[in-house]
N, CA, C and O of each residue as an XYZ file, in Angstrom:
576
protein
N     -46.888    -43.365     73.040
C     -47.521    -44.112     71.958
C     -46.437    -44.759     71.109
O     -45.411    -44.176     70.757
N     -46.780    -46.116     70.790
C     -45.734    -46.816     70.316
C     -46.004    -46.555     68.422
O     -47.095    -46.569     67.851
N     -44.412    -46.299     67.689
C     -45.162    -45.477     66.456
C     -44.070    -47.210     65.297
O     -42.973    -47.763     65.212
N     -45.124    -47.235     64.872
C     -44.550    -48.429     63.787
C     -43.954    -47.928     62.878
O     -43.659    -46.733     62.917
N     -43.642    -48.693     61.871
C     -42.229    -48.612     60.785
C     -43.578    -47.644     59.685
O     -43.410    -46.507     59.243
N     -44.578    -48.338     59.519
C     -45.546    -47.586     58.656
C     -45.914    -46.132     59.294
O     -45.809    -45.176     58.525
N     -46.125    -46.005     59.964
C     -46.608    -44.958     60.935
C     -45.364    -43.715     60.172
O     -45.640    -42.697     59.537
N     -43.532    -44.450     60.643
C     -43.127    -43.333     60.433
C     -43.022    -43.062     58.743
O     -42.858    -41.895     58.388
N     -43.091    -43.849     57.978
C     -42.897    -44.017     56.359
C     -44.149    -43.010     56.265
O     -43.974    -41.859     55.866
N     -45.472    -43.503     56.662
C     -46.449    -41.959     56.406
C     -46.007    -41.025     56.505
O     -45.696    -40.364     55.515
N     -45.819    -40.634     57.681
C     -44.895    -39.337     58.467
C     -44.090    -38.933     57.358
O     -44.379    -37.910     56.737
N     -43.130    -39.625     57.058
C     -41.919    -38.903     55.886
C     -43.018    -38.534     54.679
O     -43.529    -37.429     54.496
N     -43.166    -39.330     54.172
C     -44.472    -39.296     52.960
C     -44.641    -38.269     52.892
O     -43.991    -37.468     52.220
N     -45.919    -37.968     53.844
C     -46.631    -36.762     54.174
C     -46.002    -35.511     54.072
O     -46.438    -34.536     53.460
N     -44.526    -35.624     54.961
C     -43.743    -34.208     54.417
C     -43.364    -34.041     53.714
O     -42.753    -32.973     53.764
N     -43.275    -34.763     52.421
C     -42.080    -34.645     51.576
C     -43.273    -34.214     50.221
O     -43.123    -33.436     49.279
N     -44.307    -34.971     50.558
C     -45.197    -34.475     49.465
C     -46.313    -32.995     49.667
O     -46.786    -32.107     48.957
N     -46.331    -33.275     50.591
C     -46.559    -32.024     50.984
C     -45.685    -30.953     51.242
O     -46.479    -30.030     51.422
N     -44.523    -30.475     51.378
C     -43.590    -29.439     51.199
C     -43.609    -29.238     49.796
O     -43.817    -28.081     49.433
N     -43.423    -30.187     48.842
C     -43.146    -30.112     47.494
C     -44.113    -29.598     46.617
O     -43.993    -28.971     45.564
N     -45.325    -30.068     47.395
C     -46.930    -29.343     46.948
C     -46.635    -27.641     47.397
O     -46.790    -26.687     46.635
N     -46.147    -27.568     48.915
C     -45.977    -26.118     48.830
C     -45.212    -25.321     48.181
O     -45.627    -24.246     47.747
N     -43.938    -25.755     48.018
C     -43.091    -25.311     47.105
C     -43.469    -24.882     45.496
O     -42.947    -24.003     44.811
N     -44.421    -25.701     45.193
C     -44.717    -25.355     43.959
C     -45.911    -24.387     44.220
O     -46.058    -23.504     43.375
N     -46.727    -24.420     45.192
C     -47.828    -23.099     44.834
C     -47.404    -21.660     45.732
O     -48.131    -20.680     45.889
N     -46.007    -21.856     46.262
C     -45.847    -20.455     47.087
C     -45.032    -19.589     45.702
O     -44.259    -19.841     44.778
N     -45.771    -18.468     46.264
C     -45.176    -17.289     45.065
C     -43.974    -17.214     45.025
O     -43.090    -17.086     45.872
N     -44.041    -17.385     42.994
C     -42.720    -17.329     43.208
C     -41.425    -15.996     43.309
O     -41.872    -14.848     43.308
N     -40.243    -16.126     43.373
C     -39.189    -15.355     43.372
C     -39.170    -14.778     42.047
O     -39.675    -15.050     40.958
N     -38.209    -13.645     42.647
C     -38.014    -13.199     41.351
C     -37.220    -13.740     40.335
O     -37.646    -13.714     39.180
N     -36.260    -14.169     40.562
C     -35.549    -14.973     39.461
C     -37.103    -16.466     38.692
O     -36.734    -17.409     37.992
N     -38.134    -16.327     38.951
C     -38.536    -17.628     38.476
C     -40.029    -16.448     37.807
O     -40.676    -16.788     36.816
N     -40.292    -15.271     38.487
C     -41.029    -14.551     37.841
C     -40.148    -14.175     36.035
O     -40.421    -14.394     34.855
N     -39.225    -13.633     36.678
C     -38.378    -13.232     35.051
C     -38.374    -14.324     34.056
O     -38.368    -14.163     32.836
N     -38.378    -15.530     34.732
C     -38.380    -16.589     33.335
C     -39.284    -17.017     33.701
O     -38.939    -18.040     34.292
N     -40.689    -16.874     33.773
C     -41.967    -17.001     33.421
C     -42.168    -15.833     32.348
O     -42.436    -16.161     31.192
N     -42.065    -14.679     32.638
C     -42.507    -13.861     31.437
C     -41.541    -13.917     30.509
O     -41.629    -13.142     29.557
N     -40.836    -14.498     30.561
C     -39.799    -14.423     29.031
C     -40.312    -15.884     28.377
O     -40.098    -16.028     27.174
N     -41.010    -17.030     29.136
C     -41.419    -17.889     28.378
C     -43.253    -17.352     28.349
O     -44.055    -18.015     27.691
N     -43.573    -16.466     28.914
C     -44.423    -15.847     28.731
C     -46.015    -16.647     29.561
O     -47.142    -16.601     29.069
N     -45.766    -17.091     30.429
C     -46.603    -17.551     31.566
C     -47.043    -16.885     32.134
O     -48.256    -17.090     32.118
N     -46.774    -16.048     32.749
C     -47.169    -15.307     33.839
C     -46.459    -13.577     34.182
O     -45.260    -13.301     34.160
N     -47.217    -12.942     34.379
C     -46.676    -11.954     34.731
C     -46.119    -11.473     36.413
O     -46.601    -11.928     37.450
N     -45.015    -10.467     36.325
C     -44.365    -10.778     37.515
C     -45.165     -9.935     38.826
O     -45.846     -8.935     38.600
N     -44.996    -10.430     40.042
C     -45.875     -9.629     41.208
C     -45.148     -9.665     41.916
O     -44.254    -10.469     41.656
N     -45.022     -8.993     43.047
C     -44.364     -8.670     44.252
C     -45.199     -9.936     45.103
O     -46.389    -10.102     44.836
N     -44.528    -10.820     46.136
C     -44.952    -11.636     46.859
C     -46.883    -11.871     47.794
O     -47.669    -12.798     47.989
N     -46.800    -10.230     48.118
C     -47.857    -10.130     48.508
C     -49.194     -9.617     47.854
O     -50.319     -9.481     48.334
N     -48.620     -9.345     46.420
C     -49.332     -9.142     45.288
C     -49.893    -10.413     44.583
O     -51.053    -10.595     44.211
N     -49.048    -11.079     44.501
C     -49.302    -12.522     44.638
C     -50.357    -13.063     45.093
O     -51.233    -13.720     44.531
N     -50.216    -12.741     46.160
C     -50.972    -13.574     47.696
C     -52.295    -13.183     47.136
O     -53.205    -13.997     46.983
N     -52.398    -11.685     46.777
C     -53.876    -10.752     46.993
C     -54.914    -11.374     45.670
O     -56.136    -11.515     45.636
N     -53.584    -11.737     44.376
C     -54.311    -12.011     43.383
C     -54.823    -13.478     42.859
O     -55.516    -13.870     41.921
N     -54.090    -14.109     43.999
C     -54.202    -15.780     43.779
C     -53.903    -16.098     45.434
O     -52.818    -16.233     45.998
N     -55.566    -16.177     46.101
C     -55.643    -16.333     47.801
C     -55.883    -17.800     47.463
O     -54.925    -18.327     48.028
N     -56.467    -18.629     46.975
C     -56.367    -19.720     47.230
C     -55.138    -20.741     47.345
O     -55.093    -21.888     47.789
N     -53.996    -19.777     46.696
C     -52.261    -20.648     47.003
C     -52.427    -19.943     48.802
O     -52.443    -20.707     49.767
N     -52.494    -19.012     48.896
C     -52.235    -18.947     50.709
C     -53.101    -19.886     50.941
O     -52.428    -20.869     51.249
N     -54.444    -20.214     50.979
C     -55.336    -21.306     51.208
C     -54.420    -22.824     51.640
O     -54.216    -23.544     52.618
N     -54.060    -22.716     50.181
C     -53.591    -24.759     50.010
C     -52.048    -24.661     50.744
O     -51.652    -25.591     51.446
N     -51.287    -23.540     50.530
C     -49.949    -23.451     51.534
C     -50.292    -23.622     53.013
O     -49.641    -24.397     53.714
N     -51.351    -22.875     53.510
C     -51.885    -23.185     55.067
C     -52.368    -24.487     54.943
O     -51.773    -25.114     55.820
N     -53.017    -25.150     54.423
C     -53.941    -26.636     54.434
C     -52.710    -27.869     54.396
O     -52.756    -28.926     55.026
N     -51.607    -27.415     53.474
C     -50.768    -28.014     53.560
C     -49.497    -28.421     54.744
O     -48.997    -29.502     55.054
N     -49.268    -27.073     55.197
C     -48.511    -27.047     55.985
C     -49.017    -27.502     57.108
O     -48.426    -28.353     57.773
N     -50.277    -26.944     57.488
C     -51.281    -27.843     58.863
C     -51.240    -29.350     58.407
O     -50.507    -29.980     59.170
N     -51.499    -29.728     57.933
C     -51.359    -31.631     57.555
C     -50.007    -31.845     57.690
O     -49.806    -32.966     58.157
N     -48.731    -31.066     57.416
C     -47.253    -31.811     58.065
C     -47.453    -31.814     59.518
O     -47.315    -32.804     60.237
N     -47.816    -30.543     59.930
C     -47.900    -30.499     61.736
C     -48.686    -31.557     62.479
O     -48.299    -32.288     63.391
N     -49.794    -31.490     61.936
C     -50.629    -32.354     62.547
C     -50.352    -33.712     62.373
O     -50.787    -34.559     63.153
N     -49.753    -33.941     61.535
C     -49.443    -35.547     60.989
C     -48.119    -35.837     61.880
O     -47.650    -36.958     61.685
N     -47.562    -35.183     62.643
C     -46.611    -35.273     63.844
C     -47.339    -35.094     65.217
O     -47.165    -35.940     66.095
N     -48.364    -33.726     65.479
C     -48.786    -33.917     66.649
C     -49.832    -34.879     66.686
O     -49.564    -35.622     67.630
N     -50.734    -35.192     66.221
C     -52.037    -35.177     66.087
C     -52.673    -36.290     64.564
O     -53.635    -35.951     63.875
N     -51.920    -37.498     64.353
C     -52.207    -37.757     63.335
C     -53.712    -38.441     62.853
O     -54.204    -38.579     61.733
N     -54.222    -38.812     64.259
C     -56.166    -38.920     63.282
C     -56.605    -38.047     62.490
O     -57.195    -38.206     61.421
N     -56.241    -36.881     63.156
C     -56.859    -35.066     62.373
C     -55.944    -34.847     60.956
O     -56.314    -34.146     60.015
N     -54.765    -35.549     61.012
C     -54.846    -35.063     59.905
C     -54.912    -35.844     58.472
O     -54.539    -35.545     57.337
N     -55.491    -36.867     58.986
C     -56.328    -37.271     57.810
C     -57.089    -36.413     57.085
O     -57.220    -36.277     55.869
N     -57.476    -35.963     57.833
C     -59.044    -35.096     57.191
C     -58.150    -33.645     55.872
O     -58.546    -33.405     54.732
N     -57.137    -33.079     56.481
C     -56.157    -32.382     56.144
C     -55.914    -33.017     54.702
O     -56.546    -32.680     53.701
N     -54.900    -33.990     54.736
C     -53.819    -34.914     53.941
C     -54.360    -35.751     53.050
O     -53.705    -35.992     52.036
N     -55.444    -36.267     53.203
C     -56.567    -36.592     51.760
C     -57.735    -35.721     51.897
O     -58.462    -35.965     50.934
N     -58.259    -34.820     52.638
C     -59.466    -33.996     52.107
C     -58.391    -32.982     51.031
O     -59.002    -32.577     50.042
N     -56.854    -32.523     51.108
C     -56.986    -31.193     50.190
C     -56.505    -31.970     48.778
O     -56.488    -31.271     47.764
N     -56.227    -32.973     48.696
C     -55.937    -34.140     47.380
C     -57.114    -34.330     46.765
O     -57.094    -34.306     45.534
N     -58.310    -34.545     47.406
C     -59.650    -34.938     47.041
C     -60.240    -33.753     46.231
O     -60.788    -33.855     45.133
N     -59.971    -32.184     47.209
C     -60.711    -31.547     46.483
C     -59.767    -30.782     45.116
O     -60.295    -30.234     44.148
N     -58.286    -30.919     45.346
C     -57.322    -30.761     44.678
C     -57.830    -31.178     42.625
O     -57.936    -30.550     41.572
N     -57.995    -32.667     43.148
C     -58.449    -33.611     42.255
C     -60.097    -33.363     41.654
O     -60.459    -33.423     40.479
N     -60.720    -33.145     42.560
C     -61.877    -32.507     42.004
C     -61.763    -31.618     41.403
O     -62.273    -31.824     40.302
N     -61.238    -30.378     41.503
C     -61.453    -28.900     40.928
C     -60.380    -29.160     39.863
O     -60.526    -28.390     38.914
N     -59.028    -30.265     39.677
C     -58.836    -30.587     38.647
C     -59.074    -30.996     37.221
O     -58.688    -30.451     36.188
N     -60.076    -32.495     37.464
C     -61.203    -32.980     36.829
C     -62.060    -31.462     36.148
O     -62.018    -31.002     35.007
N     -62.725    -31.027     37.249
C     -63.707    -30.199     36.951
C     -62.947    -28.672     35.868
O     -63.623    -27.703     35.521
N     -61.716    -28.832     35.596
C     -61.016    -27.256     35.151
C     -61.077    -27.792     33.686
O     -61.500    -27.186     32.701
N     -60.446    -29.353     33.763
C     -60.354    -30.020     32.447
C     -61.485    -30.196     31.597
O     -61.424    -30.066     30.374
N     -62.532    -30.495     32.241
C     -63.938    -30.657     31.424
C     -64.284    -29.425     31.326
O     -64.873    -29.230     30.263
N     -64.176    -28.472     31.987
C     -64.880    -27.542     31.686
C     -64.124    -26.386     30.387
O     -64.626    -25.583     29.601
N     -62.880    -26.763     30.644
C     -61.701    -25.795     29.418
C     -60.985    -26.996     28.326
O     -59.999    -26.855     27.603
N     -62.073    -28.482     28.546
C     -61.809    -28.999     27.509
C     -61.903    -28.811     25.671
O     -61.531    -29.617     24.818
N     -62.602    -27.312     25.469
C     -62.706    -26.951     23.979
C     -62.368    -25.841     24.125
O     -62.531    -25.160     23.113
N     -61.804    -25.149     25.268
C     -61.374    -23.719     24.585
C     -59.928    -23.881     24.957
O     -59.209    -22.882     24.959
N     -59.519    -24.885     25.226
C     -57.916    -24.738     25.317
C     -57.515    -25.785     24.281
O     -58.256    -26.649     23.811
N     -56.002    -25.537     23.949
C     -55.379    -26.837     22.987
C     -55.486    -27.539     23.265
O     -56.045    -27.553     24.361
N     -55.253    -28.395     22.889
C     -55.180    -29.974     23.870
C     -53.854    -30.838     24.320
O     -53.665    -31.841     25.007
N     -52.956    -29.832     23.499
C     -51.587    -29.938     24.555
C     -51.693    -29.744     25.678
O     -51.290    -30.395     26.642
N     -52.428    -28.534     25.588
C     -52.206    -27.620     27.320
C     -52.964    -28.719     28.398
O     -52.700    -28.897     29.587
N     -54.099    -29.454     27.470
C     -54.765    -30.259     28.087
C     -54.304    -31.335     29.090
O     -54.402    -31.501     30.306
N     -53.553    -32.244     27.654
C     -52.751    -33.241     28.363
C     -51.561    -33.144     29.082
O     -50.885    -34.036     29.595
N     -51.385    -31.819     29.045
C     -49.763    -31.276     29.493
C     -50.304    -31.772     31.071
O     -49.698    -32.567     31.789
N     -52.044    -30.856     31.516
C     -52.757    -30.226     33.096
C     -52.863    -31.834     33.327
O     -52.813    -31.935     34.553
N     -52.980    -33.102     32.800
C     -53.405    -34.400     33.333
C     -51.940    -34.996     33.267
O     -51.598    -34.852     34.441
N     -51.256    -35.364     32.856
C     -50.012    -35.287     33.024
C     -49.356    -34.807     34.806
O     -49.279    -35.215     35.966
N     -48.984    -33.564     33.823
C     -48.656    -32.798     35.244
C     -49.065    -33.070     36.485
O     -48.291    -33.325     37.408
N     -50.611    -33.022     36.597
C     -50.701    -32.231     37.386
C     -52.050    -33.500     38.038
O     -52.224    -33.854     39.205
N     -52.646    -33.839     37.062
C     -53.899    -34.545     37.755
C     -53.255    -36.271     38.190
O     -53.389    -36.970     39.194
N     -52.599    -36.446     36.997
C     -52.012    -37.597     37.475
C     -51.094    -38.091     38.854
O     -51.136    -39.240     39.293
N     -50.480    -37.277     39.289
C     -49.555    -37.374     40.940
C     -50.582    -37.023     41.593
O     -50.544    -37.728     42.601
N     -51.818    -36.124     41.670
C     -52.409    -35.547     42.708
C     -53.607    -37.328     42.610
O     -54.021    -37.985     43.564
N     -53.712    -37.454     41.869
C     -54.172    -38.832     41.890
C     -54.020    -40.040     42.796
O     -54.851    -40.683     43.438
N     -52.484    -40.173     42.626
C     -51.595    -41.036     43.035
C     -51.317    -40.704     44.264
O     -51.557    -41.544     45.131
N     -51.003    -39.991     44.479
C     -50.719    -39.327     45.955
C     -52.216    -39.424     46.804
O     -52.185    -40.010     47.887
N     -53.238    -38.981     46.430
C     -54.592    -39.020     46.804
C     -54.554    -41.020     47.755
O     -54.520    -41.455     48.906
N     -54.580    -41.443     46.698
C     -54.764    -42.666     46.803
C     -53.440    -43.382     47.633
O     -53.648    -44.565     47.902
N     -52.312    -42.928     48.012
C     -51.456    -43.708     48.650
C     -51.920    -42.707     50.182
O     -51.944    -43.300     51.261
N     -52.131    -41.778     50.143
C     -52.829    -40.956     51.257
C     -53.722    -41.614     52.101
O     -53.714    -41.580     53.331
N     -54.964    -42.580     50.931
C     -56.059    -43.491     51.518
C     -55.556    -44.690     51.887
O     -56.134    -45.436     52.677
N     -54.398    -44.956     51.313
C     -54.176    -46.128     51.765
C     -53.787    -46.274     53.005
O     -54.250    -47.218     53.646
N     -52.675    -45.202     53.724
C     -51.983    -45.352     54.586
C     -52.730    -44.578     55.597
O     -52.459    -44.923     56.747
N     -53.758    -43.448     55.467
C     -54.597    -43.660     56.542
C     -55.937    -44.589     56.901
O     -56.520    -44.562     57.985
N     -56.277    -45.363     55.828
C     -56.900    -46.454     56.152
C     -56.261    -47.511     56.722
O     -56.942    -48.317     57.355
N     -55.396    -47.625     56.649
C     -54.070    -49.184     57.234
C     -54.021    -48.648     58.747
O     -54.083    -49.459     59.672
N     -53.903    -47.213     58.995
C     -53.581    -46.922     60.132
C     -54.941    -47.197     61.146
O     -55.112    -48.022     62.043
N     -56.049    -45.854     60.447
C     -57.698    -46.362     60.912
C     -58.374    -47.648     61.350
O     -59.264    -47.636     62.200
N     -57.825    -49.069     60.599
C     -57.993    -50.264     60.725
C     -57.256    -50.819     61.909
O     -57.723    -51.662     62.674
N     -56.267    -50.370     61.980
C     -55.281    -50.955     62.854
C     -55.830    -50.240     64.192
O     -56.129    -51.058     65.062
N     -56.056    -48.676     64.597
C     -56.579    -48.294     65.955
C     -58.053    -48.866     66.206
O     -58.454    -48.727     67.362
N     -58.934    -49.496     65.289
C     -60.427    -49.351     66.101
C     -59.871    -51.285     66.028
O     -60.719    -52.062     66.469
N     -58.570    -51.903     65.513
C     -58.564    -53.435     65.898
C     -57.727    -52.982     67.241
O     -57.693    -53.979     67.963
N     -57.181    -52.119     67.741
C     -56.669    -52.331     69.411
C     -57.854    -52.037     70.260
O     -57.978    -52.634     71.330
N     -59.077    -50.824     69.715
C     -59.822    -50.681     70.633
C     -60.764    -52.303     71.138
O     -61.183    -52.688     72.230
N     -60.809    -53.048     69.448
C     -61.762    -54.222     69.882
C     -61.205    -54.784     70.908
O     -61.845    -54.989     71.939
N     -59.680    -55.178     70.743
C     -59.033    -56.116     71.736
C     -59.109    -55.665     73.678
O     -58.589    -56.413     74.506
């Protein structure tokens, strides 16, 4: 299969934002537990304590890591991967903000849209773009 200049720019994309997505929800070390509780975030867990008390980071670390693989073996499938976990990412975002829009500050608020809703946004949407460019482009070889 012949792979275009876009094809591989997804490809990088895809890993780079996605590793970085994992990186930030795999439990962390201990050196990053100790300065969480000294800025007072979080309390510290053993890795698999972690895992037991927050399963949906094993969740989005597997969802994630399957969308780098597949986006090398297999890249129709992992569309579904590489903007379905952005989509629902972004949903349950939206949905945390409205719903803890009066019992939290509203630092913390704009800190979570900022942070956190705004790239998953952006990323969402360059996700659609570049598997729609791709989608368009295979069902115009099937017409031909």
């Amino acid at each position: 299969m012949h792979m275009t200049t876009e094809d591989l720019v997804r490809r990088v994309w895809i890993a780079v934002v996605n590793s970085a997505m994992v990186y930030m929800l795999w439990p962390r070390s201990a050196a990053t537990d100790q300065l969480n509780r000294v800025i007072g975030n979080m309390q510290s867990a053993p890795f698999w304590g972690s895992l037991r008390e927050h399963p949906w980071q094993a969740i989005a670390v597997v969802i994630l890591a399957a969308g780098i693989i597949l986006e090398f073996v297999k890249p129709q499938f992992a569309a579904i991967l590489n903007v379905g976990y952005y989509a629902v990412a972004l949903g349950v975002a939206l949905w945390g903000i409205t719903r803890d829009w009066h019992d939290v500050p509203s630092f913390r608020v704009y800190t979570g849209v900022l942070l956190y809703t705004v790239p998953v946004t952006v990323i969402l949407l360059v996700n659609l773009s570049f598997y729609r460019k791709s989608l368009l482009r295979r069902l115009q070889k099937r017409a031909d």
